[in-house]
BAMAR-791649 format. One line per 8 residues: number of its first residue (from 0); for each residue x, y, z of C-alpha. Coordinates in steps of 0.5 Angstrom, whole numbers. Example, Ala and Ser with C-alpha at 12.3 -4.5 7.8 and 13.67 -1.06 7.14 Angstrom:
<pts>
0 = 25/-9/16  27/-2/14 .
</pts>
This chain:
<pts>
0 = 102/163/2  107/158/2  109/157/-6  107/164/-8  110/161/-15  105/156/-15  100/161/-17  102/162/-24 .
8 = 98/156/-26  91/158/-22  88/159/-29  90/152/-32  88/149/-24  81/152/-25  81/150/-33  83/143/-30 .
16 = 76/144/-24  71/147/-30  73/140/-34  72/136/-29  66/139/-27  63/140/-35  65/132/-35  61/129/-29 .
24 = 55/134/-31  54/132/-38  55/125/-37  49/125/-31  45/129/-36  46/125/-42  44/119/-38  37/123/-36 .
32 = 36/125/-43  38/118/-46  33/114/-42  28/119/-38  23/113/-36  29/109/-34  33/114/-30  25/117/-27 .
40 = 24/111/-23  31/111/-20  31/118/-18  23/118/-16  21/124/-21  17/124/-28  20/123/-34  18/129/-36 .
48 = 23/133/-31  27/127/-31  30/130/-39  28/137/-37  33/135/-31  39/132/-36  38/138/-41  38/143/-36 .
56 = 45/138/-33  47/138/-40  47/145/-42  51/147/-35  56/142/-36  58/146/-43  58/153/-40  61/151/-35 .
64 = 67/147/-40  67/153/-45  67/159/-40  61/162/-44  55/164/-39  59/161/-34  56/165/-28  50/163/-29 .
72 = 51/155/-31  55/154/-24  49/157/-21  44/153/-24  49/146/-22  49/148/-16  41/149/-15  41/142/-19 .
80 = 46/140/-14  41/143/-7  36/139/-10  40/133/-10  42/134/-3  35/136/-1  33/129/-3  38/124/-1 .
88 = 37/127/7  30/128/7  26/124/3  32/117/2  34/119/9  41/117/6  47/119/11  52/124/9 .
96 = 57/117/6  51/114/5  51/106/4  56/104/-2  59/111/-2  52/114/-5  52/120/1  51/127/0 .
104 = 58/128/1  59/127/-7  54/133/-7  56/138/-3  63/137/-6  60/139/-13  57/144/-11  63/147/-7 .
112 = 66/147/-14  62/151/-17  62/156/-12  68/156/-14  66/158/-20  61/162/-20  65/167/-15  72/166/-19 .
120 = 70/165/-25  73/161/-31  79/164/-31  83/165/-38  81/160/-42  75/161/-43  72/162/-49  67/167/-48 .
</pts>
């Protein structure tokens, strides 16, 4: 390791990761469970899924954000996070940088991130 001095401050890097995972999940999901007809048509899924998929979104981001159950939650956004992915390369047929900057690499970077999680842990400040 080339700054072994740097490792002191893994807990606060992987509170720091948890938050940003926790922030972009409830913020998708909330949009979903807000408006579920609206956001059905522009990712091609029932409204019923579509709120289903936003409260599934929602929960993970605060199990993630609070480090209750957060395992189980980063393996659930990661699942969320794979069916993205399945969609945008075999039924958008969109790029890994896609048009605009809405490829799958946004994806795959979300889902590392909570392999992170789910491997690691939340570290110590986690409420749970």
């Amino acid at each position: 390791m080339l700054w072994p001095g740097l490792a002191t401050y893994g807990d606060a890097a992987l509170l720091a990761l948890r938050l940003m995972v926790a922030v972009i999940f409830f913020w998708s999901g909330f949009s979903h469970a807000r408006a579920p007809k609206e956001r059905a048509k522009s990712i091609g899924f029932p409204p019923g899924f579509t709120l289903l998929l936003g409260l599934a979104e929602m929960a993970g981001a605060l199990g993630v954000a609070t480090g209750i159950l957060i395992q189980p939650a980063a393996l659930g956004l990661i699942l969320v996070m794979l069916g993205a992915i399945q969609k945008k390369v075999l039924v958008w047929k969109t790029g890994f940088w896609g048009e605009k900057s809405s490829g799958w690499h946004y994806d795959l970077m979300l889902v590392v991130m909570n392999l992170v999680l789910l491997t690691v842990g939340g570290g110590r400040y986690v409420i749970g």
